[in-house]
C-alpha positions in Angstrom: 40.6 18.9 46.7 42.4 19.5 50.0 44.6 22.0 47.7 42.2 23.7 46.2 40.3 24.3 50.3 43.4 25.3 51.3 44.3 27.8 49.2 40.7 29.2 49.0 40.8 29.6 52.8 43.9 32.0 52.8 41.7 35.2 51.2 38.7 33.7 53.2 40.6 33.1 56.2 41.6 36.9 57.3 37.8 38.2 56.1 36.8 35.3 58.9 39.1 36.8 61.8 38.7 40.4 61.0 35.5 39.2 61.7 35.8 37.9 64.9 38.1 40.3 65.7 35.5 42.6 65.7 32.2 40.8 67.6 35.0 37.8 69.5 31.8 35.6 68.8 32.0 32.7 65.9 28.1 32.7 65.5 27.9 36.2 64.7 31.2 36.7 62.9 30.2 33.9 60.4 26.9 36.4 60.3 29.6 39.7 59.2 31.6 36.7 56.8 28.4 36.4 55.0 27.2 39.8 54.4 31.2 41.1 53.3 31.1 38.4 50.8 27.6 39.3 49.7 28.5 42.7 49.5 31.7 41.8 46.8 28.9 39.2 45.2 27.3 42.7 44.3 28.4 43.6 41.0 28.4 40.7 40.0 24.6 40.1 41.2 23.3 43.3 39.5 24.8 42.0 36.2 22.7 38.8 36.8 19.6 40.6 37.2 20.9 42.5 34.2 21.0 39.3 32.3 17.8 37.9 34.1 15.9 41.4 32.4 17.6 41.1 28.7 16.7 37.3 28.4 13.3 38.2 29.8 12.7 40.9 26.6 14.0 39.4 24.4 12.1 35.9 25.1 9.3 36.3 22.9 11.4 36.1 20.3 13.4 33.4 21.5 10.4 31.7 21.2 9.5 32.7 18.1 12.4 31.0 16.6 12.4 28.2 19.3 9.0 27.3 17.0 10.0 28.6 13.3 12.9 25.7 13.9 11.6 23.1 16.6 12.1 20.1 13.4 16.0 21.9 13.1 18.1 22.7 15.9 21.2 23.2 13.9 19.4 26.2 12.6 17.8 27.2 15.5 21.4 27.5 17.7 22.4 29.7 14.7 19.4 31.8 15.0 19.9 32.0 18.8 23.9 33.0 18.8 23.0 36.0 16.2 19.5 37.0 18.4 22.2 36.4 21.7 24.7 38.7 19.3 22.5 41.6 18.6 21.3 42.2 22.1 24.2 41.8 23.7 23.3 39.1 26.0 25.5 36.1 27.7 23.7 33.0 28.6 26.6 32.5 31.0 26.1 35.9 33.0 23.2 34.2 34.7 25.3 31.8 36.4 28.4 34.2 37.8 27.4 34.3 41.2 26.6 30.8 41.3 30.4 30.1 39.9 31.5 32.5 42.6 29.5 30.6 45.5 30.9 27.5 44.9 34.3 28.6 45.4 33.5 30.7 48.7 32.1 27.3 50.2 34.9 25.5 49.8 37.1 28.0 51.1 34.7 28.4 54.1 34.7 24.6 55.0 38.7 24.6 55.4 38.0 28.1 57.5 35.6 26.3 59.9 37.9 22.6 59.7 41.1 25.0 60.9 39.5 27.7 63.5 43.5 27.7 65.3 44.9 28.8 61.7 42.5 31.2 60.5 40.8 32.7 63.7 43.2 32.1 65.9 46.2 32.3 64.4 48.1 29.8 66.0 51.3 29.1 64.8 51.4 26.0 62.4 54.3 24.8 64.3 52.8 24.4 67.7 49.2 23.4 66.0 51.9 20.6 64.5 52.8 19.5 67.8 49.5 19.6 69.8 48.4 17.3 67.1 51.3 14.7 67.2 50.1 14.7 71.1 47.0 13.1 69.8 48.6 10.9 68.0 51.0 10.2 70.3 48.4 9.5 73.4 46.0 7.9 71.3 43.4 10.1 71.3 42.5 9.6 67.9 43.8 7.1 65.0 46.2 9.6 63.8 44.4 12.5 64.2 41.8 12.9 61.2 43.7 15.1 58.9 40.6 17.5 58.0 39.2 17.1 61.4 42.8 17.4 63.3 42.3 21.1 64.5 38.6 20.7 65.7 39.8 17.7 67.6 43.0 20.1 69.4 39.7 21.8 70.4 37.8 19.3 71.8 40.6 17.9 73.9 41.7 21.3 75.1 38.5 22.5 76.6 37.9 18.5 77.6 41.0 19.1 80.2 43.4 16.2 78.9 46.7 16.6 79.9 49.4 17.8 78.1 47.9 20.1 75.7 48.9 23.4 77.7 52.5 22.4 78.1 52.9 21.4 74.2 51.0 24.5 73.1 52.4 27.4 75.4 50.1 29.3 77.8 49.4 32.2 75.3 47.9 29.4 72.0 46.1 27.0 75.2 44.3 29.8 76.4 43.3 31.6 73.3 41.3 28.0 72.2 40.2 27.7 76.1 38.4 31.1 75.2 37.5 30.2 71.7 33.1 29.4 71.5 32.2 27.5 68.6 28.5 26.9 69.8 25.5 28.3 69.1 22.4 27.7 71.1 23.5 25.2 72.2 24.5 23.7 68.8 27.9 22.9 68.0 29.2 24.5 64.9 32.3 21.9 64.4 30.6 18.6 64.1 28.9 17.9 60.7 24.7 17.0 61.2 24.4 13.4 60.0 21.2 11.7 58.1 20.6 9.4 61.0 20.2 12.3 63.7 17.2 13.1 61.3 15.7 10.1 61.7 15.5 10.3 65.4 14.5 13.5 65.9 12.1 12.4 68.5 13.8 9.8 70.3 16.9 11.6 70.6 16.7 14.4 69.3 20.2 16.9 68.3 19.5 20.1 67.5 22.1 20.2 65.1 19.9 18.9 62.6 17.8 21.8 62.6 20.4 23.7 60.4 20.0 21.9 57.5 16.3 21.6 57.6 17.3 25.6 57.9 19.2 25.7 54.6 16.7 24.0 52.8 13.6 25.7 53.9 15.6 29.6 53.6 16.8 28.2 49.6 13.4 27.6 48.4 12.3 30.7 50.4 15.0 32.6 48.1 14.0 30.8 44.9 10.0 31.7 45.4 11.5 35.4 46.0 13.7 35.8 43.1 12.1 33.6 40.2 8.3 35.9 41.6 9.2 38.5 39.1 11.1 36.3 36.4 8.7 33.9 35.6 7.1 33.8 32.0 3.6 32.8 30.9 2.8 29.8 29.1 3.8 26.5 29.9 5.7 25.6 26.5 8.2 28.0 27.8 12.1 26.1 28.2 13.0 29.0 30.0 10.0 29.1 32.4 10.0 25.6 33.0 14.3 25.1 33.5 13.4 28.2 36.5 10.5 26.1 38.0 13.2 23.0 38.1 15.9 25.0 39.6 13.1 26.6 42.5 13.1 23.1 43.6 16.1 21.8 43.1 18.4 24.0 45.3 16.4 23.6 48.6 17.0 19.5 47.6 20.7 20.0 47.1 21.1 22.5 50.5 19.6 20.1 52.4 21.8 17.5 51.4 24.7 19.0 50.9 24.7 21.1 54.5 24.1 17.3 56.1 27.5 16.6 54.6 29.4 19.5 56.3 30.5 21.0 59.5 27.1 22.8 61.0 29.2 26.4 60.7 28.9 26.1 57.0 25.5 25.3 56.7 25.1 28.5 59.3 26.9 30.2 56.7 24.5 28.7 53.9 21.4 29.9 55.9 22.5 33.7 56.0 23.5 33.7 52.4 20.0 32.3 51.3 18.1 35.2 54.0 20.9 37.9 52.8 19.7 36.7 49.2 16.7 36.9 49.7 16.6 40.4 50.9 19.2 41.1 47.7 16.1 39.3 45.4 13.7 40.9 46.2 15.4 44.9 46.2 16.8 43.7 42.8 13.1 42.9 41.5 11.7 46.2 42.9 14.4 48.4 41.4 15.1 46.0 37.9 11.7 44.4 37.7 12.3 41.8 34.8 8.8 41.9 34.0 8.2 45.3 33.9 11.2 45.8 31.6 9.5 42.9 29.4 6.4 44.4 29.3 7.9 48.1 28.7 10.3 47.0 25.7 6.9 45.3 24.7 4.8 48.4 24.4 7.8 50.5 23.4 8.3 47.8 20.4 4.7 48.0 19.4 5.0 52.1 19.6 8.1 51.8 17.3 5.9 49.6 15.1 3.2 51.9 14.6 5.6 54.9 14.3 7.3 53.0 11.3 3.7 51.8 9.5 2.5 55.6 10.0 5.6 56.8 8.3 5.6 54.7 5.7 2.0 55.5 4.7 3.2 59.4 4.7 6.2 58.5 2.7 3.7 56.9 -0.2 1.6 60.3 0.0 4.4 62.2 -0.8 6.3 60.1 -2.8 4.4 56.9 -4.2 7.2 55.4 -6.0 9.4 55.7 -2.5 10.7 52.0 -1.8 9.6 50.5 -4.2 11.7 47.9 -6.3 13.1 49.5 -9.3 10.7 47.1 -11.5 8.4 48.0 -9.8 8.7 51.7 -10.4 8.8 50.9 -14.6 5.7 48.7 -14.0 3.9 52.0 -13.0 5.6 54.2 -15.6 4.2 52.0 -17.8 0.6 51.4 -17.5 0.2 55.3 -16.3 1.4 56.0 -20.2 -0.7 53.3 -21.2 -3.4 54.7 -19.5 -3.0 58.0 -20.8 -2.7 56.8 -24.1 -6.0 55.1 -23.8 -7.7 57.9 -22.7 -6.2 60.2 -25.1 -7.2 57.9 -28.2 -10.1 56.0 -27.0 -9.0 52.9 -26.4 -9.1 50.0 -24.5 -6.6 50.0 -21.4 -5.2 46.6 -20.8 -2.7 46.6 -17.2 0.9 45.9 -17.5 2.2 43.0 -16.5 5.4 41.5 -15.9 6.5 40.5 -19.5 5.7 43.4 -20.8 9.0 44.7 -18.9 11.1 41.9 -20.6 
C-alpha cells in the first residue's frame, strides 16, 4: 500500500505545490488541489450524468423484463446485456469518478504524510538525516515511517536542538515558515473516535471535520440522486440509490476519523465542489426530464406508426399481411363472388381449405 501512496503522490504532489506556490497557505491550497482535480474529474462526470440519463430512459423497460423474468434470472441477464447492447449503455460508466476518487485519496494522504517532499521540496537526503536525528535522540521509537516527516515538523517549530544544523538554514527555515493549521485545527494529526466522545469535556476541534465530511456527503447525495430518483418502490434501481444516499456520509465519517484532518479538509471541498457540480449537471442534463421526454417522444412514435399502418390498409389491404394470409382472402372474395353470382350459399374460408 505504501507503493501504490507513493507513487500516486508524485502527479499529486506538484498539483499540491503549484498550489501553494500560488496562495503560500496549506488550508487554501488544499482548497485550489480540490477544484483542479474536480475540474480533470469533468469529463468524466458529464459521462456519468450521461449514463445516469440513459439508465433513467431506458428503465421502464428494464423493468419490464426485470418482471417478464423475475422466476429466471439466466434469462433475464441475457435480456438485460442485449437491452444494455442496443442503447448503448455501460453499467460501469456510473462508477468512473468514483474509481477515479479513490485513487486521488490515496495519493493525497502520502501528500499531506510528506509536506517536506511534495510542498517543500526538501531534499530526500537531508529529510533522511533530520529523521535519523530523531531516531538518534530519541524523540520517537524510530521515527513512525508514515508519520516521520510530520514529526521533522513538529520538532522543528518545537525548538529542539539540532534540527537546523542537520537540515541547513535554507530546508530549517522553509518548515519554520511552513502553517499546517487551520482555525486553529491542525491538519497533520488524524481526528480519533475518542475525541468524539468527549466533545464536551475536552473538547478538540479537530473532530469537527469529520462530522464535516459526513454531513457535506449526504448533503451531495440529497442533491444529485433529487433528479434521479424513480417512482415506485419495487424499483432495484431506486432503492440501490436510496442505500448509497446513506451509505457514503456513514463511510466519510469513518473513513476521515482514520486520516490526517488535511484529507478529510480535502474530502469536505470535494463533497461542496460536488455538490455545486450535481446540481448544474441536473439543471442542464435533467435525468428525469430526458425520462419523461423519451417517454412522450416514444408514445408519439407509437401513434405515428398505428396511424400509418391504418393508412397503409386503406390503400393497400393485403399490405403486411402473411402470405397465407393474402390466399385466405383471395379465396373467400371468389367464393363470395361466386355465391352471389349463382345464388348460393357463401360458407368462409378457413384454414384447410388452403391445404
Amino acid at each position: 500500500m505504501n507503493f501504490i501512496t507513493t507513487l500516486l503522490g508524485v502527479p499529486l504532489g506538484w498539483i499540491m505545490w503549484l498550489c501553494y506556490q500560488i496562495t503560500h497557505n496549506y488550508a487554501v491550497s488544499l482548497l485550489f488541489f480540490t477544484i483542479v482535480t474536480r475540474l480533470i474529474m469533468v469529463p468524466f462526470t458529464i459521462k456519468q450524468q450521461k449514463s445516469t440519463v440513459k439508465m433513467q430512459i431506458i428503465q421502464p423497460e428494464l423493468a419490464e423484463l426485470q418482471k417478464k423474468y423475475a422466476n429466471n434470472k439466466e434469462k433475464l441477464n441475457e435480456e438485460m446485456m442485449k437491452l444494455y447492447q442496443r442503447e448503448g449503455y455501460s453499467p460501469m460508466s456510473g462508477c468512473l469518478p468514483m474509481l477515479i476518487q479513490f485513487p486521488i485519496l490515496f495519493g493525497l494522504i502520502d501528500v499531506v504524510y510528506k509536506p517536506l517532499t511534495h510542498i517543500l521540496r526538501i531534499p530526500a537526503d537531508v529529510i533522511a538525516t533530520a529523521t535519523e536525528l530523531v531516531n538518534t535522540i530519541g524523540l520517537e521509537n524510530n521515527a513512525r515511517s508514515n508519520l516521520a516527516q510530520l514529526d521533522i515538523i513538529k520538532y522543528v517549530k518545537n525548538g529542539t536542538p539540532g534540527f537546523e544544523q542537520a537540515m541547513g538554514l535554507e530546508s530549517y527555515n522553509a518548515v519554520m515558515d511552513l502553517r499546517l493549521n487551520m482555525f486553529g485545527i491542525d491538519l497533520t494529526i488524524r481526528p480519533e473516535t475518542k475525541m468524539f466522545m468527549e466533545i464536551f469535556s475536552n473538547f478538540n476541534p479537530v473532530v469537527v471535520i469529520p462530522v464535516l465530511a459526513g454531513i457535506t456527503s449526504l448533503l451531495m447525495s440529497i442533491v444529485s440522486m433529487r433528479n434521479t430518483s424513480q417512482p415506485g418502490g419495487d424499483n432495484p434501481t431506486a432503492s440501490s440509490m436510496k442505500g448509497m444516499m446513506y451509505t457514503m456520509p456513514v463511510f466519510s465519517l469513518f473513513f476521515t476519523f482514520s486520516v490526517p484532518a488535511g484529507v478529510g479538509l480535502y474530502w469536505i471541498f470535494s463533497n461542496l465542489i460536488g455538490t455545486v457540480q450535481s446540481y448544474l449537471m441536473n439543471k442542464f442534463l435533467n435525468p428525469k426530464k430526458a425520462a419523461e421526454k423519451a417517454r412522450v417522444e416514444s408514445e408519439e412514435r407509437r401513434e405515428r406508426e398505428r396511424l400509418e399502418r391504418i393508412e397503409t390498409k386503406k390503400k393497400d389491404p393485403n399490405k403486411g399481411l402473411s402470405q397465407k394470409e393474402i390466399n385466405r382472402r383471395k379465396l373467400a372474395e371468389a367464393r363470395k363472388r361466386d355465391a352471389e353470382k349463382y345464388g348460393e350459399e357463401y360458407v368462409e374460408v378457413t384454414e384447410s381449405d388452403l391445404l
